[in-house]
N, C-alpha and C positions, 0 to 999 in steps of 0.2 A: 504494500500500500504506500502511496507518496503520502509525503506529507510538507507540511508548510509553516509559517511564522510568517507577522505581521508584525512590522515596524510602525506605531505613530509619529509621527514627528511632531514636535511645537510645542513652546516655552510654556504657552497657555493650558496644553491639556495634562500640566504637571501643577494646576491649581486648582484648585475646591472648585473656582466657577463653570467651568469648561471637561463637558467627559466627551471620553473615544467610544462612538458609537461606529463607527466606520469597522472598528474590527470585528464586532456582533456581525453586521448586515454582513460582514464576506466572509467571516466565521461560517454563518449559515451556507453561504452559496457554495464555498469550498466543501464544505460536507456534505452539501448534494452529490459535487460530482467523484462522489467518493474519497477523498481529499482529508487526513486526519490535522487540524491543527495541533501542534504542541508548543508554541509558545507566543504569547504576544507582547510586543516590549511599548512602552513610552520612553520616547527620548527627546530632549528637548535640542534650541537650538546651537547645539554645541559640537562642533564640528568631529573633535577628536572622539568624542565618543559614538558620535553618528557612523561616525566611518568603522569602528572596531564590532558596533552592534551588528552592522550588514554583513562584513566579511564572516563573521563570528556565525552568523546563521545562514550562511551558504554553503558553510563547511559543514551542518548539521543537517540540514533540510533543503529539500527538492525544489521547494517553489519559497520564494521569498518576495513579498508584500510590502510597499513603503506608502506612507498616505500622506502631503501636505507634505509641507517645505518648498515649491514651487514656483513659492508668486514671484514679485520683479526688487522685491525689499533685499536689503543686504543681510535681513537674518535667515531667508529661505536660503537653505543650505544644502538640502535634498539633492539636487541635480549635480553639483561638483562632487560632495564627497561621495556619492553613490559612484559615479565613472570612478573616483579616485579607490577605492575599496574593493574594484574590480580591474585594476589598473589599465583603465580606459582615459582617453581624453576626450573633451569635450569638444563640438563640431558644430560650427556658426551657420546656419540653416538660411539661406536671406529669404525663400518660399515665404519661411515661416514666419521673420519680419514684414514682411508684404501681406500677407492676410492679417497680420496681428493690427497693423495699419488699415486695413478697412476695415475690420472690426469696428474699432475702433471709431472710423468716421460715420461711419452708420450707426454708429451711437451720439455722434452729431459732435465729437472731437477731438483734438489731436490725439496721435499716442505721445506720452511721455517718454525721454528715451530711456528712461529705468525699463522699460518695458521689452527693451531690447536684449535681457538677459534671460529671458524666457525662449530665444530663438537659440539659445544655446541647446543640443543634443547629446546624449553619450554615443561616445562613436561606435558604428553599424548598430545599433539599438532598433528598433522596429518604433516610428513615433504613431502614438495613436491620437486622433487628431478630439479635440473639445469641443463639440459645437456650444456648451455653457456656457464654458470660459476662457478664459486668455492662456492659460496653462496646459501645454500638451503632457500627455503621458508616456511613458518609453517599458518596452519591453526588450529585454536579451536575453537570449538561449548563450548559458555557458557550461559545455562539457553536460549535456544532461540533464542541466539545472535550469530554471526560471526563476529570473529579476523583473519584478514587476516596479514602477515608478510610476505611481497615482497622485493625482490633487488631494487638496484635503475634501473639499464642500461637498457633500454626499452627493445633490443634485449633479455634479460635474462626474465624480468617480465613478457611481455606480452605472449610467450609461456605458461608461466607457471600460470597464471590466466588463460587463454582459456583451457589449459588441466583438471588443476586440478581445479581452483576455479567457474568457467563459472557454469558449472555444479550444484553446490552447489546455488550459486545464482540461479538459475532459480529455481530448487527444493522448495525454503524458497520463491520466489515473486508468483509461484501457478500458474494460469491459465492466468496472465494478459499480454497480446502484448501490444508492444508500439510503433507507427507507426511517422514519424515526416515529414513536410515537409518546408521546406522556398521560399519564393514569397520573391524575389527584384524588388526593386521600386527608379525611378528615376526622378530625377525632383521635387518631393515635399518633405514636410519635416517631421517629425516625430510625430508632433500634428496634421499637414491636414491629414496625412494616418490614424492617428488613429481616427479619429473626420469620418471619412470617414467609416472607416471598423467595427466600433466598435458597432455599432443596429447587424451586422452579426456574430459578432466570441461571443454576450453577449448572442445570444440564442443557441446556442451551450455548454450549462455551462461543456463539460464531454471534450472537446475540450481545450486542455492550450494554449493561445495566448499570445505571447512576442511582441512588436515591437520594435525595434532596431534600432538605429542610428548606421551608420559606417563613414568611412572619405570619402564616397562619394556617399553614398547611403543607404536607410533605406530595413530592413531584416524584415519582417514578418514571426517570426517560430510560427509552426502548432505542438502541440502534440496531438495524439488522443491516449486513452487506449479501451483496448477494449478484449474479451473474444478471438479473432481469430484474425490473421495479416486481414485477407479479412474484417471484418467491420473494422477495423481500418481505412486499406486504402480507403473505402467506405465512410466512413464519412469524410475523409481528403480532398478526392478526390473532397466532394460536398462542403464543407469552402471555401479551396482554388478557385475554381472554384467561386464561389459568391463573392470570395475578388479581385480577378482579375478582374469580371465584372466589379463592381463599379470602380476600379482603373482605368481603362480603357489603353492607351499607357503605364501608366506610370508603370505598371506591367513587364518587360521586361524578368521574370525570373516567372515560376511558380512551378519549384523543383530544386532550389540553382542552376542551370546553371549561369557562371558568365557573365558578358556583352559583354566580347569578345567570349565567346562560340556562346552567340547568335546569335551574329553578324556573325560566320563564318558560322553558321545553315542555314543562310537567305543569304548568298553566294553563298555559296555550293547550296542549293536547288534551285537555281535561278539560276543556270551555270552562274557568276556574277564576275567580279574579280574587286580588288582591287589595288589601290600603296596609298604610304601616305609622306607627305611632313613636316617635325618636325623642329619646330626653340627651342623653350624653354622646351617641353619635353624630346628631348634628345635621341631620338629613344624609349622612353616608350611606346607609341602604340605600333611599328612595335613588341616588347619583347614582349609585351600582345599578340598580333597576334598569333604570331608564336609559343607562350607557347602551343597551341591550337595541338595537334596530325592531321595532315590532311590536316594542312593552308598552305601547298605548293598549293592543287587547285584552291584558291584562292588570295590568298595575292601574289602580283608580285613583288614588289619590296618598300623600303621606301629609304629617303633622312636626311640627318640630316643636314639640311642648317640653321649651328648658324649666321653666319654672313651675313653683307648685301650683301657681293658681291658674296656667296653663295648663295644667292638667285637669283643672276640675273644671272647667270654662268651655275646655273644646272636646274636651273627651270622657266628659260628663262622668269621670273618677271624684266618688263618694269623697267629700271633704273629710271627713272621719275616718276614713280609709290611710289619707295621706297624714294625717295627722297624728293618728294610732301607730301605724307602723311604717312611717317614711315615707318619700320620695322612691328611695333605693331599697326595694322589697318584694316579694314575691308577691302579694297582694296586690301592689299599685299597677307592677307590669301585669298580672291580667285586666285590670281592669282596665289598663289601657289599652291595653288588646281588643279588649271586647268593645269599648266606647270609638276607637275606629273601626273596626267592623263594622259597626250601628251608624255611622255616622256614614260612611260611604257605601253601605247597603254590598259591601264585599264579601265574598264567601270566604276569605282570611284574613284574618289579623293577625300581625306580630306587631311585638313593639320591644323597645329597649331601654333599662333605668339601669344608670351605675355609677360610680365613682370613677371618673377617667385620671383622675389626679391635676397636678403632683399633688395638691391639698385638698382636705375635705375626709381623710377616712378616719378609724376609730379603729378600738382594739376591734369591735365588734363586726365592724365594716371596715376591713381597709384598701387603701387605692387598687384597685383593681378588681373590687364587689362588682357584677352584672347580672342583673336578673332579664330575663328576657322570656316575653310573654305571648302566647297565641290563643286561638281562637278561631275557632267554625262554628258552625251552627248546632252541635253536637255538644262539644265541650269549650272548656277554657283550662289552659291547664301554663303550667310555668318551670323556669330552670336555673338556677344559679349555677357562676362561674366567678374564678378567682384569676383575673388574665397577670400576668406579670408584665413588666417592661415600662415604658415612659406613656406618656398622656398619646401621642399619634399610635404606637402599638397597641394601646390599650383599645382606644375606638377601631382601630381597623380588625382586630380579632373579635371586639364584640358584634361586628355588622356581619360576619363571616360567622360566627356561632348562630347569628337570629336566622341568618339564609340556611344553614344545614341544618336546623332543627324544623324550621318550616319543610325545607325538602323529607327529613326522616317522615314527621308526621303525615306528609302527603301520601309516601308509599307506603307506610303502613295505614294508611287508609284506605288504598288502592288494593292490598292483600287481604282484609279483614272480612 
């Protein structure tokens, strides 16, 4: 199997404000075409080290990636130390001065002559041309290997890998498909899933298993390689399918579907509808909801009832209720379950009451208390949860426990 490395370049994507999303997006394309990456580097723009990273990963890896460093400024450094690390020189292209100049006037004017450092080339390199931007890209075959030399601006690069470089990669990876697939899983943790699934995905050895923890749920990705996409996805099809069994509810996903898609799958196919009643998340559910393309059929309405007298105003929770035993109680969140039900005539209610922090808990209650409450027509019933982590962890694991608790009750209402 080839495999590859991806160099970032730029001062900036070595600061909090600025991330490398470039190596994701060809991360992915690369492993379509069979293509394993093993490393991806940031480097800024600092020549001596630019040039020891590239050589450094052509002597390990087949295909090598570079993004950005290109433009016409004196700290784009990409193009010289790249020839210089592959002891090439650089070759003044006037073509390529000449169209940079109408570009340019067709943009209504001059070129600047900084601009003229971009018509520099590594010598015999393959230039692949921009129609985005000003900045060409360069490929070279050495001994084998593939140097690729991309822009940074996604919009400019990724044209221009799928035209010209895509091609080239699948040509040098040969006959091999690369099919993938991800199973989430809720409710358990990242050692019971694998303690679980792990006698299934170790006879499978041509099959690559990850298990993954996330801030609310654990990913099981599936790679299968394989001579044709159809056994790929055959053999995928039967893993996944065996890892779901043994999971059993707690599979909620078995090709990366995220929890609210589920949830609106098992709505929708039910003619089923929804409202939802929010104190500490903030309208984060009803956002997840409606991310969804479609969730007008079912989602009818939410409520963001932060305060107490929000709750007893809009969602007609008993004064005495909130008063007796709280805000943050298993009491309140039914009844706010049930008082949006009532209120938007929905065949579900959930709702959410908790302490998201950092202040506000008690020995009794403390930061990370969530009661989370539903409601159908049948019952009303509720759930406490203890989340750990900071005030944004906290609300995003509670909007993700009210969606899987509403999906468990649905199917066990669909079995009953």
């Amino acid at each position: 199997m080839k495999t590859a490395e991806i160099v970032a370049v730029g001062s900036e994507l070595l600061t909090p404000e600025r991330t490398d999303t470039n190596s994701l997006w060809l991360t992915g394309k690369l492993n379509e075409a069979g293509v394993e990456v093993m490393l991806k580097t940031v480097v800024g723009d600092d020549e001596a080290r630019l040039e020891e990273t590239i050589r450094d990963a052509l002597k390990r890896s087949d295909i090598v990636i570079t993004t950005g460093g290109l433009g016409p400024t004196e700290d784009d450094v990409t193009r010289q130390v790249s020839g210089r690390a592959i002891g090439r020189e650089l070759v003044y292209h006037d073509d390529i001065e000449a169209y940079l100049r109408e570009r340019f006037r067709a943009w209504g004017r001059e070129m600047p002559d900084i601009n003229k450092r971009q018509a520099w080339v590594i010598e015999g390199a393959q230039i692949l041309p921009n129609p985005k931007g000003s900045a060409v890209g360069m490929m070279v075959e050495l001994d084998g290997k593939l140097l690729v030399v991309l822009p940074g601006p996604p919009r400019e690069n990724q044209p221009m890998y799928l035209d010209h470089v895509a091609p080239k990669v699948r040509e040098m990876a040969g006959e091999i498909q690369v099919r993938r697939r991800v199973l989430r899983v809720s409710g358990m943790g990242e050692s019971a899933v694998d303690e679980v699934i792990a006698p299934i995905y170790k006879a499978y050895p041509d099959v690559q298993t990850s298990v993954l923890f996330t801030k609310s749920e654990i990913e099981v990705h599936l790679a299968a390689r394989s001579r044709t996409a159809e056994e790929a996805d055959s053999v995928l099809e039967e893993v996944a399918g065996k890892v779901a069994g043994v999971l059993g509810m707690a599979a909620f996903s078995t090709n990366g579907e995220t929890l609210e898609e589920v949830v609106g799958t098992l709505l929708r196919e039910s003619g089923k509808t929804l409202a939802v009643a929010e104190s500490c998340t903030g309208g984060l559910i009803g956002m997840r909801l409606t991310d969804v393309p479609g969730s007008s059929a079912y989602f009818l309405e939410g409520a963001i009832t932060y305060s107490n007298e929000a709750k007893i105003r809009t969602l007609n929770v008993p004064e005495k209720t909130v008063a007796g035993y709280g805000a943050v109680s298993s009491e309140t969140a039914e009844a706010m379950a049930l008082g949006i039900k009532e209120r938007a005539n929905a065949d579900y209610g959930i709702s959410v009451t908790g302490i998201a922090g950092p202040d506000g808990g008690s020995d009794e209650k403390p930061v990370g208390t969530v009661f989370i409450g539903y409601a159908d027509k049948d019952q009303t019933r509720s759930v406490k949860f203890i989340f750990p982590g900071d005030r944004d962890l906290i609300r995003w694991r509670s909007s993700q426990a009210a969606l899987d608790y509403l999906r468990r009750r649905m199917l066990k209402a669909e079995t009953a």
